[in-house]
PyMOL Python script that loads the backbone (N, CA, C, O; Angstrom):
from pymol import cmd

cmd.read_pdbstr("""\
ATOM      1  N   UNK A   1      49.083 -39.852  21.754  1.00  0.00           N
ATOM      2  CA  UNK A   1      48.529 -39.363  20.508  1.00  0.00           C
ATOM      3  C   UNK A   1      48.188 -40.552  19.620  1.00  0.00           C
ATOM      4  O   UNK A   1      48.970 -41.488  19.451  1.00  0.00           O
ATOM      5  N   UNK A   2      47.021 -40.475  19.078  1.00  0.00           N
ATOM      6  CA  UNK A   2      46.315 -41.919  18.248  1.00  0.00           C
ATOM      7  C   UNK A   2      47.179 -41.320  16.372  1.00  0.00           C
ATOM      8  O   UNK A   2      47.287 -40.274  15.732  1.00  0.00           O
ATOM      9  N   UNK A   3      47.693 -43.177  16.182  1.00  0.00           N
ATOM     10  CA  UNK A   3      48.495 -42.861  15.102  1.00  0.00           C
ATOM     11  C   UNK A   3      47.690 -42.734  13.725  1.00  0.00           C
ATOM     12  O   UNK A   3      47.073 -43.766  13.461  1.00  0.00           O
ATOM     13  N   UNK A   4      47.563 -41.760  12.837  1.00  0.00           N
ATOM     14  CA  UNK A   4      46.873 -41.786  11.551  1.00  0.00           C
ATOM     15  C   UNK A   4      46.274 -43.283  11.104  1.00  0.00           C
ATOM     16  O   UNK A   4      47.050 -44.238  11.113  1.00  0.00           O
ATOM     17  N   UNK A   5      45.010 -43.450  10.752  1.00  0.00           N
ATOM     18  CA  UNK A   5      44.441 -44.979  10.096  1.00  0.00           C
ATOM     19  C   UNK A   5      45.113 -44.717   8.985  1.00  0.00           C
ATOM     20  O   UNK A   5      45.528 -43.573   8.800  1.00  0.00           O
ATOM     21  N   UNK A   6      45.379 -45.912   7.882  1.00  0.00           N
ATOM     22  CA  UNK A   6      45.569 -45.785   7.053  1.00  0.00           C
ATOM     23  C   UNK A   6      43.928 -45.418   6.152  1.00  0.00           C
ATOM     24  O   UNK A   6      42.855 -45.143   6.690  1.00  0.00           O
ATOM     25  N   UNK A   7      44.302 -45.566   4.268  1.00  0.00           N
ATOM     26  CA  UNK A   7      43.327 -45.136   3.755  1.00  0.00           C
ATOM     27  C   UNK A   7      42.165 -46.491   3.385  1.00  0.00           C
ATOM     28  O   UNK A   7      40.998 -46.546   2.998  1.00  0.00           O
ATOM     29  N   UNK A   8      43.304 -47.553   3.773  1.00  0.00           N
ATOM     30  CA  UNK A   8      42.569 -48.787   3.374  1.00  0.00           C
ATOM     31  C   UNK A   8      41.332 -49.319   5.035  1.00  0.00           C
ATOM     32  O   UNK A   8      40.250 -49.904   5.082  1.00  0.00           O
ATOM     33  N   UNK A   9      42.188 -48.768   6.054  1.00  0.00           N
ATOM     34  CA  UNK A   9      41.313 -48.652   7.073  1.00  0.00           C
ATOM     35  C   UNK A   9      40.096 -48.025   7.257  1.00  0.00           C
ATOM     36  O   UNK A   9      39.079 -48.504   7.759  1.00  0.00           O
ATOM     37  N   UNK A  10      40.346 -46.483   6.641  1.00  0.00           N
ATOM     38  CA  UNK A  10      38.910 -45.911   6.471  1.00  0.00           C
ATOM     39  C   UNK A  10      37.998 -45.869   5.842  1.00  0.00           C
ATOM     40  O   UNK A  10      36.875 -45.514   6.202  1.00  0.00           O
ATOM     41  N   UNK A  11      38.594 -46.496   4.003  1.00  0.00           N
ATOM     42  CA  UNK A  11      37.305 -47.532   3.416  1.00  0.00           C
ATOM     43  C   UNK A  11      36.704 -48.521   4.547  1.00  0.00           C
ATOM     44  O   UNK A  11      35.568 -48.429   5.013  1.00  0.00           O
ATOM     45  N   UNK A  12      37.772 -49.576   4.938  1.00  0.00           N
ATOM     46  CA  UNK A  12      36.937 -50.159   5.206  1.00  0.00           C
ATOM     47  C   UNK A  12      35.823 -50.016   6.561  1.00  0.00           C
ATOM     48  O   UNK A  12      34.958 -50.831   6.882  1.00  0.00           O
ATOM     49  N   UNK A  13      36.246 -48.371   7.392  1.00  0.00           N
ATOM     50  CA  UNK A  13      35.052 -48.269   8.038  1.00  0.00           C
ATOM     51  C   UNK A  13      33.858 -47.665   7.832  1.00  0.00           C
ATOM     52  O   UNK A  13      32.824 -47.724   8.498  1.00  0.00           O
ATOM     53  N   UNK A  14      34.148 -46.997   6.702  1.00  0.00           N
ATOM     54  CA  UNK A  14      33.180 -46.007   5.784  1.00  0.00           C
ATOM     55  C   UNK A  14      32.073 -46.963   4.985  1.00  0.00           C
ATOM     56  O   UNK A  14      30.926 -46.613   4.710  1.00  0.00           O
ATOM     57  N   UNK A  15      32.618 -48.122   4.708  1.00  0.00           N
ATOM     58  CA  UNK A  15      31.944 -49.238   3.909  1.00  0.00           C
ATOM     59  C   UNK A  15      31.170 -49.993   5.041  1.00  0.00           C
ATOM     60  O   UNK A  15      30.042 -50.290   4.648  1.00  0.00           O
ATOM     61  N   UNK A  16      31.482 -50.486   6.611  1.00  0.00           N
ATOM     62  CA  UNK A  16      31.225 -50.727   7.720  1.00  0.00           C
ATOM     63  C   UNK A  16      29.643 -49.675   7.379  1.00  0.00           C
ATOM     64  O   UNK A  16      28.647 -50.291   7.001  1.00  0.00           O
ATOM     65  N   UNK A  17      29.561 -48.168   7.548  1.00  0.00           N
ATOM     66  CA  UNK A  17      28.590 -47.248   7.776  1.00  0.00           C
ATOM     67  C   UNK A  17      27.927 -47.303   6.947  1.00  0.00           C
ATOM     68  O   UNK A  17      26.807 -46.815   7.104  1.00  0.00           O
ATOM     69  N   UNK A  18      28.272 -47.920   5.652  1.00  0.00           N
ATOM     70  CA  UNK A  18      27.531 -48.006   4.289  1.00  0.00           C
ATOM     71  C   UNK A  18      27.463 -47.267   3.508  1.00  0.00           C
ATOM     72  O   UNK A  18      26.458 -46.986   2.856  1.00  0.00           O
ATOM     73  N   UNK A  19      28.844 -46.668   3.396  1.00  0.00           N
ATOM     74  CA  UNK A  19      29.239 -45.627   1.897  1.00  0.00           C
ATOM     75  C   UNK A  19      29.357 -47.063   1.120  1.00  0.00           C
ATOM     76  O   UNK A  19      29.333 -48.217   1.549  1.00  0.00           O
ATOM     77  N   UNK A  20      29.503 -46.490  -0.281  1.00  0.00           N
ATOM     78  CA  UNK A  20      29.429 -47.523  -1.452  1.00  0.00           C
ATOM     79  C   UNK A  20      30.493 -47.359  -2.458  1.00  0.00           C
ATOM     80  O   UNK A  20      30.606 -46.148  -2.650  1.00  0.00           O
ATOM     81  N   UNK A  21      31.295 -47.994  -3.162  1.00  0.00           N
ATOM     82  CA  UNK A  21      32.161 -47.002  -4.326  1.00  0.00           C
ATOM     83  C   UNK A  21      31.758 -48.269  -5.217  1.00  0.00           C
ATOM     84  O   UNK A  21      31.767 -49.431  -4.811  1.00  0.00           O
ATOM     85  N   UNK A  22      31.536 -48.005  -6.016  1.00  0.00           N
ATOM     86  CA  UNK A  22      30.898 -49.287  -7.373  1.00  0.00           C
ATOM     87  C   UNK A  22      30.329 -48.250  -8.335  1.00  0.00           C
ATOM     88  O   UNK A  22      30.259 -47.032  -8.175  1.00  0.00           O
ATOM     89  N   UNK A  23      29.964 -48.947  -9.304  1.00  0.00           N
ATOM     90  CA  UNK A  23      29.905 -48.457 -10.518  1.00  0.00           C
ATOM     91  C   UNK A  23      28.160 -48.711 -10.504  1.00  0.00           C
ATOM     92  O   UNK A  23      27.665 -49.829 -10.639  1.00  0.00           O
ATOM     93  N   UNK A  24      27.364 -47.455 -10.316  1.00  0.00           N
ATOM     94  CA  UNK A  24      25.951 -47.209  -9.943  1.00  0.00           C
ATOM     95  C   UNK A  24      25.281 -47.607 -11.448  1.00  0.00           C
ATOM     96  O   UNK A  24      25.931 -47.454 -12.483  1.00  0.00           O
ATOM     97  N   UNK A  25      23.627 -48.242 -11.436  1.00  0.00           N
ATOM     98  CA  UNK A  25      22.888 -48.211 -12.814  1.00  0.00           C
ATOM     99  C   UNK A  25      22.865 -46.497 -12.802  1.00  0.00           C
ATOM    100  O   UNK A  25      23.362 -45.634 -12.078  1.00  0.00           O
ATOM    101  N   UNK A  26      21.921 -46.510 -14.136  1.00  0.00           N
ATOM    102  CA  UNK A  26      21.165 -45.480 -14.421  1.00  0.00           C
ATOM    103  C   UNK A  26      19.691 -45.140 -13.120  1.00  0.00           C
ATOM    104  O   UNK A  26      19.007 -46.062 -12.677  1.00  0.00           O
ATOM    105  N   UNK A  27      19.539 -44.041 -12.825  1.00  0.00           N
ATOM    106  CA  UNK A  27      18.316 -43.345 -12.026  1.00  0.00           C
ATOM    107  C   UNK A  27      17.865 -41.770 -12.385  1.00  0.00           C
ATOM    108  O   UNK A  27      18.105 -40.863 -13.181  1.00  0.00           O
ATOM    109  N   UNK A  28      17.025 -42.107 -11.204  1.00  0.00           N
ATOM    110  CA  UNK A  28      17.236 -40.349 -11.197  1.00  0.00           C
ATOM    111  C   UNK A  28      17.625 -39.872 -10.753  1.00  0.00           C
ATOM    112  O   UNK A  28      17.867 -40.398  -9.666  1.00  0.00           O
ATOM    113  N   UNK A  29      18.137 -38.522 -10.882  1.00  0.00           N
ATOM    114  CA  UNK A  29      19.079 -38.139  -9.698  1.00  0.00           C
ATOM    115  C   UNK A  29      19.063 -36.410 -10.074  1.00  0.00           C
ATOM    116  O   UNK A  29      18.761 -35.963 -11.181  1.00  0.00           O
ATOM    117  N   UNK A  30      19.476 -35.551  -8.832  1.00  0.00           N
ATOM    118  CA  UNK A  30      19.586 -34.360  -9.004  1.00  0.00           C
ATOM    119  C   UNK A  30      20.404 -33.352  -8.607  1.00  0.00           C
ATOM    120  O   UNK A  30      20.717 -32.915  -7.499  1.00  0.00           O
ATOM    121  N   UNK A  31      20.711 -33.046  -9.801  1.00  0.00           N
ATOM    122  CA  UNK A  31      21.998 -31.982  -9.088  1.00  0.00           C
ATOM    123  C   UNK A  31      22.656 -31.369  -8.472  1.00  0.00           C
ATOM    124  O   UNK A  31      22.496 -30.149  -8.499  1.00  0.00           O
ATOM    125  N   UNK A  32      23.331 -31.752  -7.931  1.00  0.00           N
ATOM    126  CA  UNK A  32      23.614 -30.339  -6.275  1.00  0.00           C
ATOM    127  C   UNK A  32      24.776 -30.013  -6.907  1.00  0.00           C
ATOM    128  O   UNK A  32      24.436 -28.832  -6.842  1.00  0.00           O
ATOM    129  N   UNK A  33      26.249 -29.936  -7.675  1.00  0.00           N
ATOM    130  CA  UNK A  33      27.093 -28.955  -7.828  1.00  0.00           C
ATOM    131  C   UNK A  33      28.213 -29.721  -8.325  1.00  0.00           C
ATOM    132  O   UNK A  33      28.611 -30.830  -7.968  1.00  0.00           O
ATOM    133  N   UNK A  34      28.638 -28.956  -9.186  1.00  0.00           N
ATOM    134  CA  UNK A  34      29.937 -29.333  -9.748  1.00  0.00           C
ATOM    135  C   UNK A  34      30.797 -28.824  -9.366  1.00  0.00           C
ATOM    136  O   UNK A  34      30.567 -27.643  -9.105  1.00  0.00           O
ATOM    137  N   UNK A  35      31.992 -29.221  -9.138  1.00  0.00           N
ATOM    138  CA  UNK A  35      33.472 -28.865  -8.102  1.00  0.00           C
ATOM    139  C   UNK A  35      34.395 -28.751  -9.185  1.00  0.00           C
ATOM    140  O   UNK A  35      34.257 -28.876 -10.402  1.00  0.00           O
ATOM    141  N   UNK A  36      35.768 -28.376  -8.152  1.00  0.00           N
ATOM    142  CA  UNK A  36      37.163 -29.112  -8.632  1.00  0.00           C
ATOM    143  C   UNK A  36      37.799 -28.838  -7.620  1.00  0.00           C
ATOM    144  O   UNK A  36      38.088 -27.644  -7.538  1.00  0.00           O
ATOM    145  N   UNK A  37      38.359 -29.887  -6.274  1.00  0.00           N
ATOM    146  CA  UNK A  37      38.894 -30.147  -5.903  1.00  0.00           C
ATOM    147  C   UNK A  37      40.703 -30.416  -5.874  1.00  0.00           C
ATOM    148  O   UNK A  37      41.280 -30.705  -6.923  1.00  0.00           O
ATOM    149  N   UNK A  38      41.136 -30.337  -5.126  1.00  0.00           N
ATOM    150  CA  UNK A  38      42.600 -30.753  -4.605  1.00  0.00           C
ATOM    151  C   UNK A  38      42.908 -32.209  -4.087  1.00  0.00           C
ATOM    152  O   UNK A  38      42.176 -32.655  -3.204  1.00  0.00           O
ATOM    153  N   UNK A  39      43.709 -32.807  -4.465  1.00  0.00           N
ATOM    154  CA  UNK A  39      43.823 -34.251  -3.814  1.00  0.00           C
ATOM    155  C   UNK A  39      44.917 -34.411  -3.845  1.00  0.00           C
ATOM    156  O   UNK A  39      45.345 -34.506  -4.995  1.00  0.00           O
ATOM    157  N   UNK A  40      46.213 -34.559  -2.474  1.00  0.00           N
ATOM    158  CA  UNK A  40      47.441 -34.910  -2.607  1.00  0.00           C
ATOM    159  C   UNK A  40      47.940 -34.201  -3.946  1.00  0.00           C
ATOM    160  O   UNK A  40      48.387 -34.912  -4.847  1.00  0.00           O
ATOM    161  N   UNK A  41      47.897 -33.282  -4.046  1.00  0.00           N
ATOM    162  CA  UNK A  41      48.396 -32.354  -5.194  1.00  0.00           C
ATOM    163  C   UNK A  41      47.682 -32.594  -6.615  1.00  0.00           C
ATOM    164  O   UNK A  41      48.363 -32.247  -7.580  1.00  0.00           O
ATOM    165  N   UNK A  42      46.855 -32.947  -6.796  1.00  0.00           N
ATOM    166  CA  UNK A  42      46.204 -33.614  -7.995  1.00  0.00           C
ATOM    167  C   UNK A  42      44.740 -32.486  -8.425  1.00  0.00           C
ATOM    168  O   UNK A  42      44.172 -31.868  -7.525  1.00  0.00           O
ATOM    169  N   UNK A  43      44.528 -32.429  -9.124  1.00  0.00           N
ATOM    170  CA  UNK A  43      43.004 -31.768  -9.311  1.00  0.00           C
ATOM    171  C   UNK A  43      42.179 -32.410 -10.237  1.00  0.00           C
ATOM    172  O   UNK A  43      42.374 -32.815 -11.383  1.00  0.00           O
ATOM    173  N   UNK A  44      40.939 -32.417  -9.275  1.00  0.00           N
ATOM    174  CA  UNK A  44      40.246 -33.621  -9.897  1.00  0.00           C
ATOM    175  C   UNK A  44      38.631 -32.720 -10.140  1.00  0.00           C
ATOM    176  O   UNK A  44      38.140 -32.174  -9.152  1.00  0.00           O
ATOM    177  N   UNK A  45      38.251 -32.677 -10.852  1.00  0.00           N
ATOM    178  CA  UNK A  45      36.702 -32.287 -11.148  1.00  0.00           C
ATOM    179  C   UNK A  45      35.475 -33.136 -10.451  1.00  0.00           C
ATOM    180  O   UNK A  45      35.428 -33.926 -11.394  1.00  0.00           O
ATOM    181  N   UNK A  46      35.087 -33.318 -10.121  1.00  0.00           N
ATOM    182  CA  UNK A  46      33.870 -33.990  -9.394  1.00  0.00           C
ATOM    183  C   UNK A  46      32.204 -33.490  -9.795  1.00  0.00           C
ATOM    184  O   UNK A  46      31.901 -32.384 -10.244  1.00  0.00           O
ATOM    185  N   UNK A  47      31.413 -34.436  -9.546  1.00  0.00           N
ATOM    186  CA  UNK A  47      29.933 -34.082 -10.052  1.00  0.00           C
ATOM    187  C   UNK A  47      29.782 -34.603  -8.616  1.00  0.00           C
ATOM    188  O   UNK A  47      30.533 -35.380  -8.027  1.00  0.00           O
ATOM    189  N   UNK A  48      28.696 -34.039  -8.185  1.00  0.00           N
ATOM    190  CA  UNK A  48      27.931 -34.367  -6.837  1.00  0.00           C
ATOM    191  C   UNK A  48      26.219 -34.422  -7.544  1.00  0.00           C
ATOM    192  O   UNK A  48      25.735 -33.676  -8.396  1.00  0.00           O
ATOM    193  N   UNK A  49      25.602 -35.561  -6.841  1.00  0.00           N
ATOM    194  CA  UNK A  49      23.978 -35.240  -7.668  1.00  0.00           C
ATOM    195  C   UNK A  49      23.307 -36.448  -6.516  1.00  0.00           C
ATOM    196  O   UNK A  49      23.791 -37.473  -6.036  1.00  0.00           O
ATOM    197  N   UNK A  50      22.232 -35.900  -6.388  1.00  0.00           N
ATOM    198  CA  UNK A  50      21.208 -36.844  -5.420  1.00  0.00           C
ATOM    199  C   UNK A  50      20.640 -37.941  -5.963  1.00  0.00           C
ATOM    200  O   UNK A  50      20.137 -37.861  -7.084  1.00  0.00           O
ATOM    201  N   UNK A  51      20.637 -38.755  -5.473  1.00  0.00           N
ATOM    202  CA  UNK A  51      20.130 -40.425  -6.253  1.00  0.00           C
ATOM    203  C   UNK A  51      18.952 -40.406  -5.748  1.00  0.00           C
ATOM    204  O   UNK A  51      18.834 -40.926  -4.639  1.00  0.00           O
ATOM    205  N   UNK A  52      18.177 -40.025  -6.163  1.00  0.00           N
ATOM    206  CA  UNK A  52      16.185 -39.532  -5.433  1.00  0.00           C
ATOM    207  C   UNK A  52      16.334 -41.157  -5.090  1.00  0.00           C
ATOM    208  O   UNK A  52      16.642 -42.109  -5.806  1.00  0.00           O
ATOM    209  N   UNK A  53      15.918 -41.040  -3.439  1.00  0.00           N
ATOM    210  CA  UNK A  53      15.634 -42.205  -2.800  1.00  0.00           C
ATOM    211  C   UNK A  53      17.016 -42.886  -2.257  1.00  0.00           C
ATOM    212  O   UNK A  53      16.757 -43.965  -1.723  1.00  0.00           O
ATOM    213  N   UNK A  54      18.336 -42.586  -2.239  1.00  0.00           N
ATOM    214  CA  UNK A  54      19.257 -43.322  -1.957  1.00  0.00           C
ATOM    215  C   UNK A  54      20.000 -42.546  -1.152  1.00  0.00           C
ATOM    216  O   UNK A  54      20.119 -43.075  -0.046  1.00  0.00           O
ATOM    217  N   UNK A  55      20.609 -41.401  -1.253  1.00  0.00           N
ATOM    218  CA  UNK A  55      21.578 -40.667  -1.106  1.00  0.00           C
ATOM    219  C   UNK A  55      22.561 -39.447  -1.890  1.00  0.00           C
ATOM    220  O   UNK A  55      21.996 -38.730  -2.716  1.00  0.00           O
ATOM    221  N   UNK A  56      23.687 -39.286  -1.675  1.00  0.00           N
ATOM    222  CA  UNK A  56      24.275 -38.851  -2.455  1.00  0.00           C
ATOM    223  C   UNK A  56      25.618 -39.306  -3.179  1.00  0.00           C
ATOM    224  O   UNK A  56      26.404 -40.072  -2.622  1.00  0.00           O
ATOM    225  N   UNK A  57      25.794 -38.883  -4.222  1.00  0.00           N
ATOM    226  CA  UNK A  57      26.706 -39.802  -5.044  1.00  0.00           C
ATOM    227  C   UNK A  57      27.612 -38.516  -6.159  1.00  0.00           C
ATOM    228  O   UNK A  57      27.337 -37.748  -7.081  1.00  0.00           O
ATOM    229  N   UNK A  58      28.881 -38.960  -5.277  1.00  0.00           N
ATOM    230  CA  UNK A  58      30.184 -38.207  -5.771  1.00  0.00           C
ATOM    231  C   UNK A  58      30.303 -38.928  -7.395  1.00  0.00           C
ATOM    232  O   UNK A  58      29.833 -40.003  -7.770  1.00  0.00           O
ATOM    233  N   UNK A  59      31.054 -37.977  -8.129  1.00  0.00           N
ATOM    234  CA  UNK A  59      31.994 -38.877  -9.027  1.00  0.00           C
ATOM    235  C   UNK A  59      32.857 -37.832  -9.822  1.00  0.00           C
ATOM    236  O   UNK A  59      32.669 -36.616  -9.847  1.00  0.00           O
ATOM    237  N   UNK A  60      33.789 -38.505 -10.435  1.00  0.00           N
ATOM    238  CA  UNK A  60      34.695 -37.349 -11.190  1.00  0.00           C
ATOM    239  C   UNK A  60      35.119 -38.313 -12.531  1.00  0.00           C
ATOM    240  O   UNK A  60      35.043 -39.526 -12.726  1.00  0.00           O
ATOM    241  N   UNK A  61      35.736 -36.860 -13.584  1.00  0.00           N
ATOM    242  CA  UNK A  61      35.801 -37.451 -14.521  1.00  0.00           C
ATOM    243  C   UNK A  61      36.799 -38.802 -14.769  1.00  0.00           C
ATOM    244  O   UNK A  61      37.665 -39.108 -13.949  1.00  0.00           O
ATOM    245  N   UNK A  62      36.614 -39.384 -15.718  1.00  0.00           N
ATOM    246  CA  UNK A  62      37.540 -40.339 -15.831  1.00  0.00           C
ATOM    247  C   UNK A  62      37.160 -41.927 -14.924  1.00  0.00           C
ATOM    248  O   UNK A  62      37.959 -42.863 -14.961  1.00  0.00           O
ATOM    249  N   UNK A  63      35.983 -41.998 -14.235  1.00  0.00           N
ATOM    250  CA  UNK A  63      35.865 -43.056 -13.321  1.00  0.00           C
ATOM    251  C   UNK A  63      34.424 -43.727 -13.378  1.00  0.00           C
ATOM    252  O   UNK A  63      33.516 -43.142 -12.787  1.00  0.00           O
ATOM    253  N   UNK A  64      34.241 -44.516 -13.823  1.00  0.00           N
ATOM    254  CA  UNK A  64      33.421 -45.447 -13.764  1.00  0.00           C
ATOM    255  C   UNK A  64      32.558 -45.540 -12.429  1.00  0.00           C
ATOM    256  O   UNK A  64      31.331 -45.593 -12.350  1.00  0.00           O
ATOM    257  N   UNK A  65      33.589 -45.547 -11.296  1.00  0.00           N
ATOM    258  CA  UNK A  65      32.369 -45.996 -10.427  1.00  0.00           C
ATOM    259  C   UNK A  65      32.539 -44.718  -9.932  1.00  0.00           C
ATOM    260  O   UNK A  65      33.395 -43.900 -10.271  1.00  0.00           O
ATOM    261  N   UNK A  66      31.506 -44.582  -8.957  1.00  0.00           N
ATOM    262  CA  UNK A  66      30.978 -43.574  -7.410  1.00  0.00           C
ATOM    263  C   UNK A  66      31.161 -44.122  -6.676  1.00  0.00           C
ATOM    264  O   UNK A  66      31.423 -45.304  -6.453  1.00  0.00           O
ATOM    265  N   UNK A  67      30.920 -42.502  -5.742  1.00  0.00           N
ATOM    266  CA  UNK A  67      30.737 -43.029  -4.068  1.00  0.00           C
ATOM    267  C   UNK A  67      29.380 -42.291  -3.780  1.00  0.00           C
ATOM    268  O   UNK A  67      29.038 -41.116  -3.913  1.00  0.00           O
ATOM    269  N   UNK A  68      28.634 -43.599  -3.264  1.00  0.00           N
ATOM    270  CA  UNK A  68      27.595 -43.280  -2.986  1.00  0.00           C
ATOM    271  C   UNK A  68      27.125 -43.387  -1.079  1.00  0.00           C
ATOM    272  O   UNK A  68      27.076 -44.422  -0.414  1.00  0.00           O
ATOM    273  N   UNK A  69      26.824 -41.886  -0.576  1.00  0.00           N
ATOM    274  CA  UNK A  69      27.302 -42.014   0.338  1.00  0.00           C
ATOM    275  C   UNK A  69      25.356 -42.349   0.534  1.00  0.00           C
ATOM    276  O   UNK A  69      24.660 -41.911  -0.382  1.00  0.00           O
ATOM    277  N   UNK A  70      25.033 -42.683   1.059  1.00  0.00           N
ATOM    278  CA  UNK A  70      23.246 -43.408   1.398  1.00  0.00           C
ATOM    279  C   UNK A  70      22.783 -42.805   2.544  1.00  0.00           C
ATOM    280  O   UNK A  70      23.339 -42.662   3.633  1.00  0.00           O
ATOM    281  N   UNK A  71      21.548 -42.423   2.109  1.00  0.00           N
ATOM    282  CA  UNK A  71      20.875 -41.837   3.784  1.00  0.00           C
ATOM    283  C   UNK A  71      21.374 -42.849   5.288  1.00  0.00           C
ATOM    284  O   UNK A  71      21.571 -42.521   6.458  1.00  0.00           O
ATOM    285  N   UNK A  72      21.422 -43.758   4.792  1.00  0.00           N
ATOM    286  CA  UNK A  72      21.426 -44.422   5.684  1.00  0.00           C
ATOM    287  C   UNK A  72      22.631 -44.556   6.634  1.00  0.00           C
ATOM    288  O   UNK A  72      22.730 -44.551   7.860  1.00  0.00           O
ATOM    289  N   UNK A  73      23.502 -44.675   5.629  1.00  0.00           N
ATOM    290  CA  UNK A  73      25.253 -44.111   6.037  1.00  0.00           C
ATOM    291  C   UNK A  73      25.348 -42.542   6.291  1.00  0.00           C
ATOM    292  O   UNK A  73      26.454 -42.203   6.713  1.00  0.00           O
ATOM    293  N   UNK A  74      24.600 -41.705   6.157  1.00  0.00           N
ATOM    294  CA  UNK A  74      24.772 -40.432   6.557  1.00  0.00           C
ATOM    295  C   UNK A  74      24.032 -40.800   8.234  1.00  0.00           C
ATOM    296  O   UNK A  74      24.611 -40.275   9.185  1.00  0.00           O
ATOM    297  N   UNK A  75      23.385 -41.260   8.392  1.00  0.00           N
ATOM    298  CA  UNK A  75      22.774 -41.566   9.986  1.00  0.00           C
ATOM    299  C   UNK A  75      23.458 -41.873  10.622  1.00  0.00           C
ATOM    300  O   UNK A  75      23.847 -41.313  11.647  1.00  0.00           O
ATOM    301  N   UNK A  76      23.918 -43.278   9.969  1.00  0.00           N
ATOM    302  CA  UNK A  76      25.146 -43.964  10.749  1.00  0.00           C
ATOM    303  C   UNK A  76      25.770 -43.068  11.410  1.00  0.00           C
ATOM    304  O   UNK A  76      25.695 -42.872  12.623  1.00  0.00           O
ATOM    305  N   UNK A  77      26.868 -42.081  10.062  1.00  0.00           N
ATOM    306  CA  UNK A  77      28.025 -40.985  10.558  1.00  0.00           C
ATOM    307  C   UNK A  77      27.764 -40.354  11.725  1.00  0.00           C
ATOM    308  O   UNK A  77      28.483 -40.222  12.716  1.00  0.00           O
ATOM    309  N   UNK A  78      26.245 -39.832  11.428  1.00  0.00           N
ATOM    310  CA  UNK A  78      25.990 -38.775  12.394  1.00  0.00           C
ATOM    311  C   UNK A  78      26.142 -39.025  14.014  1.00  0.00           C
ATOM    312  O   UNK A  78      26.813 -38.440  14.864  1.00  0.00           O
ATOM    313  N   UNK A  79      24.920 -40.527  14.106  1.00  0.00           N
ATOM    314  CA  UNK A  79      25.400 -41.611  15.238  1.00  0.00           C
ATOM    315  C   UNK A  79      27.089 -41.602  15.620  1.00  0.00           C
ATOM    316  O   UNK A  79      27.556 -40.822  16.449  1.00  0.00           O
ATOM    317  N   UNK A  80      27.562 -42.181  15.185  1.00  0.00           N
ATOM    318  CA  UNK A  80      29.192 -42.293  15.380  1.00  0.00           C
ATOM    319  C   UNK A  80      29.918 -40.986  15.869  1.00  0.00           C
ATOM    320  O   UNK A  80      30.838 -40.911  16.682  1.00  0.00           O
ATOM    321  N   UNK A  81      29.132 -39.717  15.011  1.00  0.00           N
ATOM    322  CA  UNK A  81      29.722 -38.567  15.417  1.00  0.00           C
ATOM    323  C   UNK A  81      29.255 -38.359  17.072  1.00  0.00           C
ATOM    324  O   UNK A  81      29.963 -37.821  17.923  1.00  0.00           O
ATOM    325  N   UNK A  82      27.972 -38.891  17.281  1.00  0.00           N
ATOM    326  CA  UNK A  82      27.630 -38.307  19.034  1.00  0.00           C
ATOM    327  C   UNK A  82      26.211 -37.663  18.747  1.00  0.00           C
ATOM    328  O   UNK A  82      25.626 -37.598  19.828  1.00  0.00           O
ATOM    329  N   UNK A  83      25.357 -37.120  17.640  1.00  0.00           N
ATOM    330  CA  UNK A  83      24.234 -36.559  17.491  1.00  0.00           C
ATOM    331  C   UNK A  83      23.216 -37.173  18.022  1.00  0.00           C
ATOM    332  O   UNK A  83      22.227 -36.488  18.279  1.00  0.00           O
ATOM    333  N   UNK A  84      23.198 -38.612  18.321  1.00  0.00           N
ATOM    334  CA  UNK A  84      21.981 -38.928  19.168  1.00  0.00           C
ATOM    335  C   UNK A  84      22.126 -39.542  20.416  1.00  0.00           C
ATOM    336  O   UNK A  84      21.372 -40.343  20.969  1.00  0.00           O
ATOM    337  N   UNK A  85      23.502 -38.930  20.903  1.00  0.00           N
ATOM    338  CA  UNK A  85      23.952 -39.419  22.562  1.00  0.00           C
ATOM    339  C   UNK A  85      22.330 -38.692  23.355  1.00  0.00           C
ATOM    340  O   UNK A  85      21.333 -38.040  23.045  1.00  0.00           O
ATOM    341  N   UNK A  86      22.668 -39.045  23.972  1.00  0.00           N
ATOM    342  CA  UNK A  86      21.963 -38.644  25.422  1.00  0.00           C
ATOM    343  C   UNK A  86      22.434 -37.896  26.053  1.00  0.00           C
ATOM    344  O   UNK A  86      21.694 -36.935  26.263  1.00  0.00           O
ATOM    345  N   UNK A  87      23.650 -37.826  26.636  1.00  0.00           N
ATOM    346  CA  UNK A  87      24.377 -36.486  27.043  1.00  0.00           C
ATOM    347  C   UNK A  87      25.004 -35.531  26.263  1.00  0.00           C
ATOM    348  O   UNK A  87      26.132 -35.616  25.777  1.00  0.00           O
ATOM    349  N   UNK A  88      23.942 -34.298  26.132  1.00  0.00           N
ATOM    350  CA  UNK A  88      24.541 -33.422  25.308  1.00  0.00           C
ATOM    351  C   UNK A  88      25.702 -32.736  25.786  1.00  0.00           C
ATOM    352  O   UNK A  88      25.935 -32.712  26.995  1.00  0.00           O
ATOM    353  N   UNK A  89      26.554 -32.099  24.845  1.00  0.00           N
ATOM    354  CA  UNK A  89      27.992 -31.437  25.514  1.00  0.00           C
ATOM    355  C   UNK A  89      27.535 -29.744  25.424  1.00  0.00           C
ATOM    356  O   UNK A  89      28.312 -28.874  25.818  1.00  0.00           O
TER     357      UNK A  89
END
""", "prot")
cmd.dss("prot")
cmd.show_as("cartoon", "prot")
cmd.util.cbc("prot")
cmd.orient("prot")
């Protein structure tokens, strides 16, 4: 059985795929939905909104930066997940 990564491991492979967490300029961007989430017992509010031309970009109150997850890092994932193997299952 493969032992849990830690959380500092999966930044740093998520950052590897080209998620982002930094503190974004001003753009445009468009709305897809406001939450409120669960976290390790915590509840956190979140904004989700499209960065026209970049991706998408989490954030919640109280935090300066995002996570901006980028078309490009959504490819990646998908890749990594198996979506453009050759042998389909």
């Amino acid at each position: 059985m493969c032992e849990p990564i830690t959380k500092e491991e999966c930044k740093a492979q998520l950052e590897e795929l080209g998620v982002q967490y930094k503190k974004l300029p001003l753009t445009i961007t468009k709305h897809i939905c406001n939450a409120t989430t669960e976290i390790y017992g915590k509840i956190f509010k979140v904004s989700m909104v499209e960065r026209i031309g970049y991706g998408v970009q989490i954030r919640t109150e109280g935090n300066e930066k995002s996570c901006l997850v980028t078309y490009e890092a959504m490819l990646n994932i998908a890749e990594a997940m198996g979506l453009f193997d050759e042998d389909k299952e």
